[in-house]
N, C-alpha and C positions, 0 to 999 in steps of 0.2 A: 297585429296578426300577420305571420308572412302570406304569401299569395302562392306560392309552387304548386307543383301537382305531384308529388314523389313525397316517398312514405319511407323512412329508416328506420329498419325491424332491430329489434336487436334479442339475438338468443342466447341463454347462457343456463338454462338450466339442471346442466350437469356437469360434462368434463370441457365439451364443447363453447367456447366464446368466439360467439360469427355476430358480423352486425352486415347489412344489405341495403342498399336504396334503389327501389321501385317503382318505377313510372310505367310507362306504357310496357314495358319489358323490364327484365333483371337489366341493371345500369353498374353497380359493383357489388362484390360480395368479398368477404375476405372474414376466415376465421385463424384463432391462433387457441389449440387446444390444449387440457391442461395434462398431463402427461405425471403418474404418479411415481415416484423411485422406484418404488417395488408395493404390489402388493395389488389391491382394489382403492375404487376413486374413496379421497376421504374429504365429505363436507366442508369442513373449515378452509383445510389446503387449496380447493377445489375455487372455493369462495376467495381466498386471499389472492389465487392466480388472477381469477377475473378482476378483482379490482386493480391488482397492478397492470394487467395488460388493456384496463377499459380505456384508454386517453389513445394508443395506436390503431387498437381496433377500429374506433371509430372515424379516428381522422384517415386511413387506408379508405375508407367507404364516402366519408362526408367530405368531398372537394367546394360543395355547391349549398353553402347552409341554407342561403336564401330560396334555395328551390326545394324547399322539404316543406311538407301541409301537415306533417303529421308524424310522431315518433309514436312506434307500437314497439310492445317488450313480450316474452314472453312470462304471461302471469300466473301460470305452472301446469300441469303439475311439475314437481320435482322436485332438486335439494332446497331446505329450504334457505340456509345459506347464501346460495347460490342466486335463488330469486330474488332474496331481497338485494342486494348487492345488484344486479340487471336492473331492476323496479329503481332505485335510488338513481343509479344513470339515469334512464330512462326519464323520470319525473325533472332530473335538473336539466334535461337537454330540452323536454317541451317546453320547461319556464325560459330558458334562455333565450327558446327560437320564437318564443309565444303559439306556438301551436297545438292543435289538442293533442290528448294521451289514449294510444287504442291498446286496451290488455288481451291478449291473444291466451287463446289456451294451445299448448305445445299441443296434444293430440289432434285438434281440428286442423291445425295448422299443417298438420304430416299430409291431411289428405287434401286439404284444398290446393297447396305447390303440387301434390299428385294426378292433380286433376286437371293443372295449371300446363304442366310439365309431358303429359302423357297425351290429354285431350278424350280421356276417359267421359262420361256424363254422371253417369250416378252407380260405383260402384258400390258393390259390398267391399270393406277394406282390410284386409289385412295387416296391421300393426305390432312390426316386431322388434324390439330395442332391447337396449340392456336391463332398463325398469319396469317397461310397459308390452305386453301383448296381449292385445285386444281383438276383435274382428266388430267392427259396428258397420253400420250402413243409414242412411237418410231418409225420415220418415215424417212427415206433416213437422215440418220446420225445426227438429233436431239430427243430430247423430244417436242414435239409439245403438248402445252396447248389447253384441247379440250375447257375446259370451269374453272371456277373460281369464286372464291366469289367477287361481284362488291363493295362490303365495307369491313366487318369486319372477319376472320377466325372465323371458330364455335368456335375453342375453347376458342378463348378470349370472345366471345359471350356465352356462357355458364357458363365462369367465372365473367363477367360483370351482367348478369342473377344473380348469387349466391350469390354476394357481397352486392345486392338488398335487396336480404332475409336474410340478415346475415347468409352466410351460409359459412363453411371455406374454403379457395385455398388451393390446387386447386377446381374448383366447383363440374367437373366432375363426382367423384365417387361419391359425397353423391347426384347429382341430380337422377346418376341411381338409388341410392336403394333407394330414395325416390317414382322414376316413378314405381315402380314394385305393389306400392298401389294404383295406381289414375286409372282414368278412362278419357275419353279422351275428351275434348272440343274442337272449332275453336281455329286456330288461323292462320294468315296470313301464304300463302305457296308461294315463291317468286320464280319462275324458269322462266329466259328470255332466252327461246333457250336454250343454253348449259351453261349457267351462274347462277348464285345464288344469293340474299341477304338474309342477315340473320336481318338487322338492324329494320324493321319492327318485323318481330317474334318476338326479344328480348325484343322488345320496349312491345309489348303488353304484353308476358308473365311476363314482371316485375308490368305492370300495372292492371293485373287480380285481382280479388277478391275470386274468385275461391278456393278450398283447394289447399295448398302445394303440396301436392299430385298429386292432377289433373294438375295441371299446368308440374310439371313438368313432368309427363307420354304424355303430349298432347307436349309440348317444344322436347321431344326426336324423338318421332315418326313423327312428323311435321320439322324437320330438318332434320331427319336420309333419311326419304324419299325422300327430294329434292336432296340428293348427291347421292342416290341410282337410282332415276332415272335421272340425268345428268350421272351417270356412266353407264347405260342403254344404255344410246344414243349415248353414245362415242364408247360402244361396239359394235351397229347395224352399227355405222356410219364405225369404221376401220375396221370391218370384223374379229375384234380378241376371243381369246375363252380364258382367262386368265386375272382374275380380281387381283392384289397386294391392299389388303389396308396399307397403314402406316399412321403412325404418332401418338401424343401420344392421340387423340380422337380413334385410333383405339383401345383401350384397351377395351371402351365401349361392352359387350355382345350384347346389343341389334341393333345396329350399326352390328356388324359380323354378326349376326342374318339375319336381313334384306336384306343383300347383299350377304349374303349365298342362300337365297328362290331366289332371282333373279337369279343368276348364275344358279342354278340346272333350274330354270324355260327357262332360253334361253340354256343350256346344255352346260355351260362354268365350270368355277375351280376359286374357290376362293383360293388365300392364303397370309395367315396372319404371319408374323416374330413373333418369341417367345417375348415375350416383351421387355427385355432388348436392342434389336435393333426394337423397335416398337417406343419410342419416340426418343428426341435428344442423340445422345450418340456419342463415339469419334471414337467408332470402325468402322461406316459407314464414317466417312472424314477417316481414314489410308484404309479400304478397298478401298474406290473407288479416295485414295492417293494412291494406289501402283498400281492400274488398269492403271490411267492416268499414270503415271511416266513409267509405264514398255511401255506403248504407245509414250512415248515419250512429255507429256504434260507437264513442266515445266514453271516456272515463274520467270522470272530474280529478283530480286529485287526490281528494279523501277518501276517494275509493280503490284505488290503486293499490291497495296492497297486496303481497304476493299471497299466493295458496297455494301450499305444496301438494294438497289431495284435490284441485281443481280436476272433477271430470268432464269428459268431453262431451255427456248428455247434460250438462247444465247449462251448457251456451246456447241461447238462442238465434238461432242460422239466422237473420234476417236477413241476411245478403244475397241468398240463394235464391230465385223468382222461378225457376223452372216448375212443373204440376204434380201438385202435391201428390207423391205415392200412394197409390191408392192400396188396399188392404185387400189381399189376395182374392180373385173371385172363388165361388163355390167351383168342385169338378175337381177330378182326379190330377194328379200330381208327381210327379218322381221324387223318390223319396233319395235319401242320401245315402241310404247304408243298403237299402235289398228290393229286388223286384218282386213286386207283389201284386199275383195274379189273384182276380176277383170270382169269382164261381157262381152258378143261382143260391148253392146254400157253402160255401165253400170259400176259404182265402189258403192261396199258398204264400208262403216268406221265403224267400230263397235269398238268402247272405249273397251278395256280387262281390268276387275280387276286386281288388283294387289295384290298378295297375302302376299308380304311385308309390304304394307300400313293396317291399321287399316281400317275395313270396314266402318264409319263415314268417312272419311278423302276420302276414294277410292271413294264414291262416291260421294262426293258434287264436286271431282274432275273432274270427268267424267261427272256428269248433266252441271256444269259450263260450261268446255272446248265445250261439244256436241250444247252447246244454242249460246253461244258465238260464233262458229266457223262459223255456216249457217247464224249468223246476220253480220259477218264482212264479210263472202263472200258476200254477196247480195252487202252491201255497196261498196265494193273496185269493182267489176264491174259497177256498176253506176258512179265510177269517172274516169273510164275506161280503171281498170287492170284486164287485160287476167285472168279469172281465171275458173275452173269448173260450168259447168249452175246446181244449184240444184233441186234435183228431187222431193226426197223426206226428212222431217226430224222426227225422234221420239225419245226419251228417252237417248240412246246411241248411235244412230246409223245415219248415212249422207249416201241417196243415191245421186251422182250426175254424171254429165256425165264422161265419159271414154274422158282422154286427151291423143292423141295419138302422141309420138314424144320422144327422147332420154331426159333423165334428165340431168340438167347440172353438178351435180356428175360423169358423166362416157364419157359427153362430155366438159369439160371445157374449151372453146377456148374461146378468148378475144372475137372474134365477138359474143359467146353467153353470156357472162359477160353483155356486153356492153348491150342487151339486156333485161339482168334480170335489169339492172341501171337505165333503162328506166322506168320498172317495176315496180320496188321500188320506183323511186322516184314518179310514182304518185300516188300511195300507201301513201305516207311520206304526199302529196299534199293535199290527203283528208284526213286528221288525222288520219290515222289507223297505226298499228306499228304491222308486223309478227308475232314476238317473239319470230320464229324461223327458220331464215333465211341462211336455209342451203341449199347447189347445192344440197341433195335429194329431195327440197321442190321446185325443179326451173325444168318446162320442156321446152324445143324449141319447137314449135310448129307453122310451118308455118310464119316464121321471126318474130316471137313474142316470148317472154317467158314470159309462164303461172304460175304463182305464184297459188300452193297446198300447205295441209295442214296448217289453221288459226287456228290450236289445241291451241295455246298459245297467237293470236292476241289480243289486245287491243285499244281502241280509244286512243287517247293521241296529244294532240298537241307542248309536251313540247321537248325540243330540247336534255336533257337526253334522252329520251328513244329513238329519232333520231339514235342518237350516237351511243348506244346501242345495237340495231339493227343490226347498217354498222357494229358494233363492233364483232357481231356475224359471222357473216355472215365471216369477215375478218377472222377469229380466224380459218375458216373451211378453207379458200384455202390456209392458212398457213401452214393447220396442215394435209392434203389431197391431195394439187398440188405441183408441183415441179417448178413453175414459179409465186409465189404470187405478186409480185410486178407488173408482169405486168396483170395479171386479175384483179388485184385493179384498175388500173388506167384505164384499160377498162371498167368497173364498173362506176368506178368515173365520165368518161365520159357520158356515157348515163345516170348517175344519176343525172346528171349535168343542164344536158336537157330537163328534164321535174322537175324536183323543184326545184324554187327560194333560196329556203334555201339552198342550199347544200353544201356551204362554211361552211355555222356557223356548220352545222352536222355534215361536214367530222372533222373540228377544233375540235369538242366534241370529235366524235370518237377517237383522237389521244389525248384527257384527259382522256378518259376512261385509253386508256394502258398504258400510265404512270403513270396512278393511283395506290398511295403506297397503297400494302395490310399492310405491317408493322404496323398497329394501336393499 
């Protein structure tokens, strides 16, 4: 067994082949990326690069074999190609060195070099790539995913976008200095709850007629804002002051931009990794390879194998010692979308601009959301969910009555689950769908739970946005309570009872999460 203190990462999960060794600090890093003729990255090609360039890569990085304790790989998510081809190095270089084997998951790993690199302590993070955008944050010993893209990453979405316009890969930088001339149009803005699509937006920005220009100034500002405001609401939701972007969409200005205005506007801290550990690179699989390894995380052999749908709440952080986050205390709160004044018998909603968003965009947001919310209340009480009586409605703003009774964010016990299940499913009964179905949107009230704010509600009778929904809603007592499994099924139960469907729903819901982001 060698004796060293340095840890050689090696990542390869997609177009990217970096391998790193890590000691007390980055010691070398060196990637050689695989580069497609034309087109999008393709698996195989992708996979035959890495293995012909794995013997330089490595030896650029590895001068010092004897001083390595430990080879970590990244053990995905991603192509899977691609993993196992990393994973096979990887396995022959511990047996060679005699050293253990640490499997890293590519998402943890973005934020731990982010954390490494910045000096951050516990953000909420922002994760944006070409496969992957996420927004999760750290909660009793995982990463819990607040919210997620329901199809495509931006950034293969931006490159899919480019490849349109013949424009070259990667898409990215030429769409920004294209955006820096246009001016801004509609185009679809897809946010369910704390979730994302991008597959609409893309579709129509390829479809416009529009100048080049405009499109793609209105394509950045109309995606940038949707992860800007899911990371909004993951911060009001955990209670954190510390925003981490990565990934390689983080390079974008106007992206850092954006989410720079939000932070100072809720009085948080953005920060952003120098770029070289901002996309895929090797140095974050041997950083948070020797993190794990010194914690004790190692991987026999037989267990090594790659997973392309590895997410990032299945790793268990043991490496992390810092105090355990605690679950928001009871008392009022800022909320992410509107200030909302409390009355003796009285609540005003009053939609706030945003001063990240493009004022086009800010308000067709706010008139929509403010019209939409007071029509889908009226209806969901008529099918006969508990909900606020409205008072009054104008422009931006919802007077309706004062709901007096704990939220089930601060109380979350099965019997109040069970409750909001009821709730929801007659909600689900009469076509209407949340959209943002989080325990701060659920209060007890008199052995009922009153479903507030329909900011993001919709009619819908389709058994996706069902799904969607419960998917929501799940993703919050996952990433929030410390007993998810049994509030689901509490849930489940009273959702059970008042909608017929609730099989086929709950079945969606669980294609939603194992739905591959990898596209």
């Amino acid at each position: 067994m060698q004796k060293g203190d340095k840890v050689l990462g090696i990542e390869g999960t997609a177009w990217n082949l970096s391998a790193a060794v890590f000691g007390d600090g980055l010691i070398s890093l060196y990637s050689k990326p695989y580069q497609p003729v034309s087109g999008g990255i393709h698996p195989r090609e992708a996979a035959q690069h890495h293995a012909s360039e794995m013997r330089e890569v490595i030896a650029r990085v590895l001068t010092a074999p004897e001083e390595i304790e430990a080879v970590a790989f990244s053990q995905g998510p991603g192509l899977g190609p691609c993993l196992r081809t990393v994973a096979t190095a990887a396995r022959a270089l511990a047996l060679a060195l005699d050293v253990p084997l640490v499997g890293v998951n590519h998402c943890v790993a973005h934020v731990e070099i982010g954390r490494w690199a910045t000096g951050c302590v516990d953000p909420i993070t922002l994760y944006t790539s070409g496969a992957n955008t996420q927004v999760f944050g750290y909660l009793n010993g995982r990463y819990r995913i607040f919210g997620e893209t329901l199809d495509i990453g931006l950034g293969n979405g931006l490159d899919k976008f480019a490849r349109s316009k013949n424009l070259p890969h990667p898409g990215g930088p030429k769409i920004e200095a294209l955006a820096r001339g246009g001016n801004y149009i509609d185009l679809p803005y897809t946010v369910k709850g704390m979730d994302l699509a991008f597959s609409g937006l893309i579709s129509a920005a390829q479809e416009s007629t529009a100048p080049i220009e405009d499109v793609c100034h209105s394509l950045q500002e109309t995606a940038f804002a949707m992860c800007v405001e899911v990371t909004e609401r993951a911060l009001a939701q955990a209670g954190k002051d510390e925003v981490l972007l990565v990934g390689g969409v983080a390079a974008n200005t106007r992206l850092r931009e954006m989410l720079r205005t939000m932070c100072e506007e809720r009085g948080a801290r953005l920060f952003v990794p120098e770029p070289q550990f901002c996309g895929d690179n090797g140095a974050m699989i041997a950083y948070t390879g020797k993190v794990m390894f010194e914690a004790g995380a190692t991987l026999p052999v037989e267990a090594s194998r790659a997973n392309s749908h590895y997410r990032a709440d299945e790793v268990e952080v043991v490496w992390r010692h810092d105090d355990e986050t605690e679950v928001p205390e009871v008392g009022p709160r800022r909320g992410a979308e509107a200030l909302v004044t409390i009355g003796e018998e009285t609540v005003i909603k009053r939609r706030v601009s945003k001063s990240y968003r493009v004022e086009a965009l800010d308000s067709r947001l706010i008139a929509e959301r403010t019209r939409a919310e007071a029509r889908l209340i009226a209806a969901a009480r008529k099918a006969g969910v508990a909900t606020p009586i409205i008072v009054d409605v104008s422009g931006d703003t919802i007077t309706m009555e004062r709901v007096e009774g704990p939220l089930l964010r601060d109380a979350p016990t099965p019997e109040n689950l069970e409750l909001a299940g009821v709730a929801v499913g007659r909600l689900h009964g009469a076509g209407i769908m949340h959209g943002d179905l989080t325990t701060s949107n659920m209060i007890e009230r008199d052995g009922r739970c009153v479903l507030i704010d329909f900011g993001l509600a919709h009619a819908s009778a389709e058994v996706e946005d069902q799904g969607v929904d419960l998917h929501v809603l799940f993703q919050i007592l996952e990433s929030t309570t410390e007993n998810p499994t049994d509030l689901k099924e509490s849930f489940m139960r009273g959702y059970a009872s008042a909608f017929p469907g609730a099989a086929v729903a709950a079945k969606r819901e669980h294609e939603v999460e194992l739905r591959g982001r990898y596209l």
